[in-house]
C-alpha positions in Angstrom: -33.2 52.7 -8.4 -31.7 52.3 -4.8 -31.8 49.5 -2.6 -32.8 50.2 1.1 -30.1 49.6 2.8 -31.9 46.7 4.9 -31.2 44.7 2.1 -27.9 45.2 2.3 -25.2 42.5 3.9 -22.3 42.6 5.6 -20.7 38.9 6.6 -18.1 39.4 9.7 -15.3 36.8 9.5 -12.8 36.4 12.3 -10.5 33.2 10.1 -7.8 32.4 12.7 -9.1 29.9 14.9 -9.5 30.2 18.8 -11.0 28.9 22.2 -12.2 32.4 23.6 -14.5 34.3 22.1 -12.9 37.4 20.5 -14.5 40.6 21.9 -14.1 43.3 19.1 -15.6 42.2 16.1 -18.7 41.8 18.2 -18.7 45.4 18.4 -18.2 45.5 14.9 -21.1 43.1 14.1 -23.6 45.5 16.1 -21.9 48.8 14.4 -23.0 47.3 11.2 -27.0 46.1 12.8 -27.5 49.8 13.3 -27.1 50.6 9.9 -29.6 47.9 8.9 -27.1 45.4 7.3 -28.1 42.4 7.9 -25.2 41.1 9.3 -23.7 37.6 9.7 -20.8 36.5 12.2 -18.6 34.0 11.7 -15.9 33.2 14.4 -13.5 29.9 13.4 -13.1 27.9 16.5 -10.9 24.8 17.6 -14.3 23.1 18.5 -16.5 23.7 15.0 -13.2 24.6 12.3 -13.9 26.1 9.1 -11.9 25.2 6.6 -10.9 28.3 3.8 -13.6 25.9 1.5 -16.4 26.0 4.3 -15.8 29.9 4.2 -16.0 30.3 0.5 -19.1 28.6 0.1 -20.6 30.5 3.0 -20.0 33.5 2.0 -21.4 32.8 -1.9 -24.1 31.3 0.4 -24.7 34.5 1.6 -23.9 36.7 -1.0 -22.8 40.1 1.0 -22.3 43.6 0.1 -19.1 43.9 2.3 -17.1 40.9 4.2 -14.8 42.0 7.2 -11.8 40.2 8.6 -10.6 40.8 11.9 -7.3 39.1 12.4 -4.2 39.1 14.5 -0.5 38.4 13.1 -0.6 35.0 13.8 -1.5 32.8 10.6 -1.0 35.4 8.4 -0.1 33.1 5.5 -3.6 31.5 5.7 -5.6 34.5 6.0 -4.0 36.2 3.2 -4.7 33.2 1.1 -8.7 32.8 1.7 -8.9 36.8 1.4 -7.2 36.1 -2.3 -10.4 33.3 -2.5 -12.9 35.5 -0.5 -11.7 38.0 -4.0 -12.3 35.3 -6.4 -15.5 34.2 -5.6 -17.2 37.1 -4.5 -18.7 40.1 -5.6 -18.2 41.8 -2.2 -16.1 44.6 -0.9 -13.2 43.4 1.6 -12.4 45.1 4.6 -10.2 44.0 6.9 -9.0 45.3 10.7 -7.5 44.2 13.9 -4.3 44.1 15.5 -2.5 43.0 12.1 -3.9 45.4 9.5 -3.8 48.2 11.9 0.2 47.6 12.4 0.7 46.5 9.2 -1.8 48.2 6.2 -0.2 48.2 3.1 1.3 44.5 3.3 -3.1 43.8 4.1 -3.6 46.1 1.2 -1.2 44.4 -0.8 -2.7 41.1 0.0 -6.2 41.9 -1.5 -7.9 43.8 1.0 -10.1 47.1 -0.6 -10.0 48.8 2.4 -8.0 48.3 5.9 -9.6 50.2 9.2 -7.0 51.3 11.0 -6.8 51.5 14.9 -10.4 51.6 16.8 -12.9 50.8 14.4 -16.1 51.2 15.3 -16.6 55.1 14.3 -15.0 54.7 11.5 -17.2 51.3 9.9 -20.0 53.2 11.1 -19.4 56.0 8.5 -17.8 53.1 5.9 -21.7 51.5 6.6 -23.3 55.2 5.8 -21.5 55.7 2.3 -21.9 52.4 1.5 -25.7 52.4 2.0 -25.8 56.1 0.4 -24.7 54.8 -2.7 -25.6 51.4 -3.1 -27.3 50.7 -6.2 -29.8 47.5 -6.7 -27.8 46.4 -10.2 -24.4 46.9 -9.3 -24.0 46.5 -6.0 -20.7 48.8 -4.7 -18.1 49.6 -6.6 -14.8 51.0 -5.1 -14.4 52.7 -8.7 -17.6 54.6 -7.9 -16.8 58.5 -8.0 -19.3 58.8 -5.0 -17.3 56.1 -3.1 -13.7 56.8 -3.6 -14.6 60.5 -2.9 -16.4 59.2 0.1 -13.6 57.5 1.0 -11.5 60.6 1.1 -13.3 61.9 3.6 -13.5 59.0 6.2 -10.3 58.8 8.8 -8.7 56.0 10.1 -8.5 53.6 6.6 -6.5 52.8 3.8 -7.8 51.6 0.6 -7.4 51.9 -3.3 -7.3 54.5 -5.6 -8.1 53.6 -9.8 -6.8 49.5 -8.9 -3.6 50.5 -8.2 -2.9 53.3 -6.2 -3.2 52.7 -1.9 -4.2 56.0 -0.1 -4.1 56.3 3.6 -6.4 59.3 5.0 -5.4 60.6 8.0 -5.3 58.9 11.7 -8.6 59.2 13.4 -9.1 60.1 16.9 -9.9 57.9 19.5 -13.1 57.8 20.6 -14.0 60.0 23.8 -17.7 58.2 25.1 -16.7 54.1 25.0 -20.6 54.5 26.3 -22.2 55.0 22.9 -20.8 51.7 21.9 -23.3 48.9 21.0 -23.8 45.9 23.3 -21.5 43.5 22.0 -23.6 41.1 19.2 -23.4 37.9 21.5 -26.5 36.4 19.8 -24.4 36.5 16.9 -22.3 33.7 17.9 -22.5 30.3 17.7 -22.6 29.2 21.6 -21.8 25.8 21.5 -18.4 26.7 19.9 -17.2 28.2 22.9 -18.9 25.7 25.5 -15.9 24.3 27.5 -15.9 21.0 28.8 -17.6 22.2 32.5 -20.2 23.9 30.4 -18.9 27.7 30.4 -19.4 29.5 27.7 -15.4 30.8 26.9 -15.3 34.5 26.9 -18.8 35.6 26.8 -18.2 36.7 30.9 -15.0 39.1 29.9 -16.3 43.2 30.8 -14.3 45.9 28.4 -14.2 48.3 31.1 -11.7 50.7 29.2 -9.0 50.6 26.2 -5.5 51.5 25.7 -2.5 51.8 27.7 -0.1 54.8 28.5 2.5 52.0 29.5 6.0 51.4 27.3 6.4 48.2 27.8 8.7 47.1 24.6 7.6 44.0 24.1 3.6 45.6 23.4 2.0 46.8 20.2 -0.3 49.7 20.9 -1.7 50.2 17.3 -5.3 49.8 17.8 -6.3 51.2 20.9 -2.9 53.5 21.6 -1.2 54.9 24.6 -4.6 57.0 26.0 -6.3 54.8 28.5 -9.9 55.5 27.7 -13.2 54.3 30.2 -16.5 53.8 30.4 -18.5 55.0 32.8 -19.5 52.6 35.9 -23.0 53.1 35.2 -22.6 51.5 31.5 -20.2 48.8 33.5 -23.0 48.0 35.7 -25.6 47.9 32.8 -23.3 45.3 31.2 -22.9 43.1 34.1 -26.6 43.1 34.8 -27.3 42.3 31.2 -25.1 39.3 31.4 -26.2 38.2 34.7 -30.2 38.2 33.4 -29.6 36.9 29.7 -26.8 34.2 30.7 -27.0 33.9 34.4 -23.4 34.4 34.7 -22.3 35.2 38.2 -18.4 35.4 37.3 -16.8 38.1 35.1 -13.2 39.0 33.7 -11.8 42.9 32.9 -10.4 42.7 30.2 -8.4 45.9 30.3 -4.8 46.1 30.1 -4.3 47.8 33.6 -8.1 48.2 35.3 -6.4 49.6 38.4 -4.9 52.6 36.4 -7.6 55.3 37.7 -7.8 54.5 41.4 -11.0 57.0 41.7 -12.5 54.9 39.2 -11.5 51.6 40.7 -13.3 53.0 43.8 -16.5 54.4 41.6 -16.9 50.8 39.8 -16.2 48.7 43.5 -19.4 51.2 44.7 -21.7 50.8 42.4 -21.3 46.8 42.5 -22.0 47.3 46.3 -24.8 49.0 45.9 -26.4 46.6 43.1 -26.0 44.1 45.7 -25.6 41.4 42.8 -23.9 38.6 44.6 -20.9 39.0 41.8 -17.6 37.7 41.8 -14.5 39.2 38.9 -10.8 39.4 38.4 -8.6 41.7 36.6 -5.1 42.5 35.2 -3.1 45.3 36.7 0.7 46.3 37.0 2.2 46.2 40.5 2.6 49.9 40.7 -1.0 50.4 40.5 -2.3 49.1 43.7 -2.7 50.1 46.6 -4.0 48.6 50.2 -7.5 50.8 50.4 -8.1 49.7 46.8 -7.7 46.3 47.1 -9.8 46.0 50.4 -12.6 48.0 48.5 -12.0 45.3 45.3 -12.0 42.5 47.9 -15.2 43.9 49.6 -16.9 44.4 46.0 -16.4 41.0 44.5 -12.8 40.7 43.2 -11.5 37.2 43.9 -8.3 37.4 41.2 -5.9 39.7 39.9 -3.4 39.0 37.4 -0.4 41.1 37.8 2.2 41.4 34.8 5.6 41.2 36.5 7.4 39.4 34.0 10.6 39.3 35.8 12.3 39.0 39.4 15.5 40.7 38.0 15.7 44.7 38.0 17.9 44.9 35.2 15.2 43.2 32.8 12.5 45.5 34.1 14.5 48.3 33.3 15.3 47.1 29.7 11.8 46.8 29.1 10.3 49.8 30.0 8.2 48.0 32.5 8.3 50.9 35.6 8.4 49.1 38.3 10.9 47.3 40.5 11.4 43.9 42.2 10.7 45.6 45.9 7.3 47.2 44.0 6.5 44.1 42.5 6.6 42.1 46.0 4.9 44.8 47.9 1.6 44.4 46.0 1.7 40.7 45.8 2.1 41.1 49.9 -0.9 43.2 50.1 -3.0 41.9 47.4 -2.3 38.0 50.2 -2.7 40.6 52.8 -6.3 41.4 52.3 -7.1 37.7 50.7 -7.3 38.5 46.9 -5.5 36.0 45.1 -3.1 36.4 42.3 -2.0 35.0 39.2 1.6 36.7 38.3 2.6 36.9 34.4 6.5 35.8 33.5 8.6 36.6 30.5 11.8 35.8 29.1 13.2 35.1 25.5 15.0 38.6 24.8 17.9 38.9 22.9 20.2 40.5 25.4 18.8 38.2 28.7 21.8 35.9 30.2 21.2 32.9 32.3 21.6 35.6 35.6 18.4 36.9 34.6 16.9 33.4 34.8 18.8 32.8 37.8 16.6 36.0 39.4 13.6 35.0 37.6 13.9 31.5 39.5 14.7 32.9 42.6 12.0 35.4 42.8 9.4 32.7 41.7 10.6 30.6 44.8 10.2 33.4 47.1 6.7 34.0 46.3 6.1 30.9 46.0 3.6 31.3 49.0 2.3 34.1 48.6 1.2 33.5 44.4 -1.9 30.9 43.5 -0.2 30.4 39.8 2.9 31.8 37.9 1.7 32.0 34.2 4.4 31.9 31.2 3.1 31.8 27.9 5.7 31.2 25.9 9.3 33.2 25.2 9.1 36.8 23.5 7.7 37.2 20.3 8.9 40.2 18.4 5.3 41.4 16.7 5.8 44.3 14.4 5.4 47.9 15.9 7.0 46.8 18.6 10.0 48.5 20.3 12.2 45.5 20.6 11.2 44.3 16.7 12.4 47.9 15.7 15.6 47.7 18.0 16.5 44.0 16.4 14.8 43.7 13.1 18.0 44.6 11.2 20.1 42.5 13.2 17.9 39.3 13.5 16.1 39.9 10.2 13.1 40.2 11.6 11.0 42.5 9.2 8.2 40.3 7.7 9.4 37.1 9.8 5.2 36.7 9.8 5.1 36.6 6.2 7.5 32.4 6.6 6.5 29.4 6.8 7.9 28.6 10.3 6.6 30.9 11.8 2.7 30.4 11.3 1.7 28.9 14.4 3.7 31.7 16.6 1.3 33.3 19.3 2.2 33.0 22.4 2.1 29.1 23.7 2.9 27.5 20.1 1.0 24.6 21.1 -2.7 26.6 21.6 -2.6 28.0 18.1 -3.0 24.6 16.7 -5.5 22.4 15.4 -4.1 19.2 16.5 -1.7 19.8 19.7 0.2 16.6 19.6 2.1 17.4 16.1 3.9 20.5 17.4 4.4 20.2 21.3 5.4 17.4 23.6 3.9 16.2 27.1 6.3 18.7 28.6 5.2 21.5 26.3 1.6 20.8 26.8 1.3 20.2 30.7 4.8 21.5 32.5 5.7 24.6 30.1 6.3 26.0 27.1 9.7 27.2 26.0 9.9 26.1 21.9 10.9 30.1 20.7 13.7 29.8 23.0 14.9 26.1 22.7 14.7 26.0 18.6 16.1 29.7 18.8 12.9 30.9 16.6 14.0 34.8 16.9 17.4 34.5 18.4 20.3 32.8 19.2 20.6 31.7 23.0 23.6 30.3 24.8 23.1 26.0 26.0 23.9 27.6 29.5 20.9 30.1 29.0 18.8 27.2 27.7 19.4 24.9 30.6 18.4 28.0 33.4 14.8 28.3 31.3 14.6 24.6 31.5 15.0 24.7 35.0 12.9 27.6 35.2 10.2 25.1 33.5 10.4 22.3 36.1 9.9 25.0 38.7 6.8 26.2 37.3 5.4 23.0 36.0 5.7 21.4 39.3 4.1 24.0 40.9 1.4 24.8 38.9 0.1 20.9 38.7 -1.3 22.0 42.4 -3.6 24.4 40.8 -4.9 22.1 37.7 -5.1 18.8 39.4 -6.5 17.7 42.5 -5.5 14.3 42.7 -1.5 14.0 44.8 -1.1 11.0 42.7 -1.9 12.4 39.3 0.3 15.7 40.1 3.3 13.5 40.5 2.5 11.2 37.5 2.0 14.4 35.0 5.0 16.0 36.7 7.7 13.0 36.1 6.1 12.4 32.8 6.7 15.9 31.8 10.1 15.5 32.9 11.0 12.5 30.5 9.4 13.8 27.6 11.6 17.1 28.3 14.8 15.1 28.3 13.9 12.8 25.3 13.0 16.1 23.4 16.5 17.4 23.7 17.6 13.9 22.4 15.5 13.8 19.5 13.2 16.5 19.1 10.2 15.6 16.9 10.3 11.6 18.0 7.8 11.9 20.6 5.4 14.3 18.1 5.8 11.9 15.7 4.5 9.3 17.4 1.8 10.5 19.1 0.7 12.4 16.2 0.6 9.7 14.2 -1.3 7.3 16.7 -4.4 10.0 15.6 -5.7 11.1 19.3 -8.4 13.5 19.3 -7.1 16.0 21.2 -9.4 18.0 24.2 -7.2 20.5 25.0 -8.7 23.2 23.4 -12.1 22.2 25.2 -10.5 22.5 28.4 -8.6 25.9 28.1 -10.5 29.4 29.7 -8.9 32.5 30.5 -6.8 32.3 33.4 -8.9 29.3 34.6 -8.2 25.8 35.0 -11.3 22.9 34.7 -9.4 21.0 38.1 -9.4 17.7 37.9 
């Protein structure tokens, strides 16, 4: 006798914890509603933790048919070990996607996954949802050893999954899909709310507008293996829908783009700018663009429509790094559009890097130069963290051999690595120092985490630091006083960190604060103070 597949559930687990709500495994959660699973989300948070036990008994709790990880590289070592529990204690078929298992399926596969979605997933765990409930039987539940499945599962694109307990079969790459419209609302009454409440009483993340996916940049610090090199939109109608939606259920009156590069299509740009004219929905947004991308009748029309930010990915004030990254741009390019964007009174948050294995201190020297020239003209220069060679990568394939790179994901060390090393954390004080957390970040390239840097390079990133910490206090605190308290602080704890690097985690750690940080931290926001 079948079971209707209402009865059927599917328990959505995103294990490695965060501060923003994670948008894709919303649209996951709602892929699998459609199909009548009665579906459960569970998003681990700084604010309400799960531990791998609080998972486990959930999901026996719960007793689903299928249980989906999304997960990125970070933390690997932990999610590989509650998917070996999720195996033990459950009857349920695992599937997992994201960032990681798309870049990486076989190691996923080889860690206890049944299947891996590869890439974009919501066509394809629409048609995982329709064999599943096709052949679900009321005493068995599904069986990956079921002829109808595995031959099921021949026909599906996009996965990877096993063959007779043994045997990993990929089928072949599926297409990206052409109408981003037909996608669900994202399944926001699926989440928890007051996980993601930050301490001004925003909810983190549930304001960000998917707009489009993918990006025809080659950046070679990127990994492109969900959403690929084809930039991809929805229509401004469907944007508009969204915002309204969002504006009537939450009353939120300030959204973020999420997309790579939202300036990309400037006929677009213009189409979207319109139709939030014409709604007349008193609306403000930001963005992330390249400098190429921008032009002076685009940003007055983004002014005119709302816009009140746009994050720009420089990266660098020296040509010779933007050239050795692919990045497409210039120095005189990059400058331009910060003029214009100040020009017509949008302002602009401006994205550094560093941390590669071929920089020298002359490209610091540039970076610090080019910092203090805009200086005026740029609300906050942002630098999370040094490079981080993520598989699929162009610079991890240039230097994996050389720097043993492959599988440095799979070690101990490197757990915590993603981005700023002291946001991937549960408790802040045990892995960063007052420096690290309030002036800037610059652990991968101090403690030479991927590669070997020069004292003389060290001291120009340090330098680099002080210049950005000191000038971004002015945006996070209001108080003069309190700037130049956090700022001198910051400067002794760097100093006694080169002197002895874990004294000052040590102690703090061990004097048990309960750290806020996490409450505090929103996309490209600060909570001033």
């Amino acid at each position: 006798m079948q079971k209707d597949a209402k009865n059927m559930k599917a328990l959505l687990i995103y294990p490695t914890p965060v501060s923003v709500m994670p948008y894709g495994i919303l649209y996951i959660a709602d892929v699998c509603r459609r199909n009548n699973f009665d579906t459960r989300l569970l998003v681990n948070t700084f604010k309400k933790y799960y531990s791998q036990e609080d998972i486990i008994k959930i999901a026996r709790d719960f007793d689903p048919s299928i249980i989906g990880l999304s997960f990125p590289t970070l933390d690997i070592l932990n999610v590989y070990s509650l998917i070996a529990k999720l195996k033990e204690n459950s009857r349920a078929v695992i599937v997992c996607g994201g960032p990681h298992p798309s870049s990486r399926p076989h190691e996923v596969m080889n860690n206890n996954a049944d299947i891996v979605v590869i890439g974009e997933g919501e066509l394809t765990t629409d048609a995982l949802c329709k064999l599943f409930s096709k052949v679900y039987q009321r005493t068995t539940g599904i069986s990956l050893n079921d002829v109808a499945i595995q031959e099921g599962l021949e026909t599906i694109e996009g996965i990877a999954y096993i063959v007779n307990n043994r045997r990993i079969n990929q089928t072949s790459p599926r297409k990206r899909n052409p109408n981003l419209d037909e996608l669900p609302h994202p399944g926001f009454d699926l989440l928890d709310r007051e996980a993601f409440t930050a301490a001004d009483g925003t909810l983190k993340g549930f304001n960000k507008i998917e707009n489009g996916r993918g990006c025809p940049n080659q950046c070679t610090f990127c990994d492109r293996s969900v959403f690929g090199n084809r930039y991809v939109y929805k229509s401004s109608d469907r944007i508009l829908d969204v915002i309204r939606m969002l504006n009537k259920k939450y009353a939120f009156t300030d959204f973020y783009f999420t997309d790579d590069t939202f300036t990309l299509n400037k006929k677009y740009v213009h189409e979207v700018c319109d139709k939030l004219l014409s709604a007349d929905l008193k609306i403000t947004w930001s963005c992330a663009t390249r400098v190429n991308a921008v032009d002076l009748p685009m940003l007055s029309k983004m002014k005119e429509a709302g816009c009140r930010r746009i994050i720009f990915g420089v990266e660098s004030g020296d040509n010779d790094w933007l050239r050795r990254t692919r990045k497409g741009f210039t120095v005189d390019i990059a400058i331009k559009a910060l003029n214009l964007a100040h020009e017509v009174g949008i302002p602009t948050h401006v994205n550094l890097m560093y941390g590669f294995p071929w920089e020298t201190p002359t490209h610091i020297e540039n970076q610090i130069a080019f910092v203090k020239k805009m200086s005026n003209k740029v609300e906050l220069f942002q630098t999370y963290g040094a490079l981080i060679p993520y598989p699929n990568t162009a610079v991890f394939e240039e230097y994996a051999g050389e720097y043993n790179l492959e599988g440095w994901w799979l070690r101990e060390r490197y757990q915590n690595c993603g981005q700023v090393i002291y946001q991937n954390v549960l408790d802040p004080y045990k892995l960063s120092t007052f420096y690290h957390r309030n002036l800037h970040d610059d652990t991968y390239v101090y403690e030479d985490y991927f590669f070997k840097f020069s004292n003389e390079y060290k001291k120009k990133v340090r330098e680099l630091g002080f210049l950005l910490g000191k000038r971004n206090l002015t945006a996070q605190y209001k108080s003069s006083l309190k700037k130049t308290i956090f700022y001198y602080t910051g400067v002794l704890s760097r100093y006694m960190y080169e002197v002895t690097p874990n004294l000052e985690k040590n102690i703090i750690s061990k004097i048990g604060l309960t750290s806020q940080l996490h409450d505090f931290r929103k996309i490209g926001e600060f909570i001033r103070k």
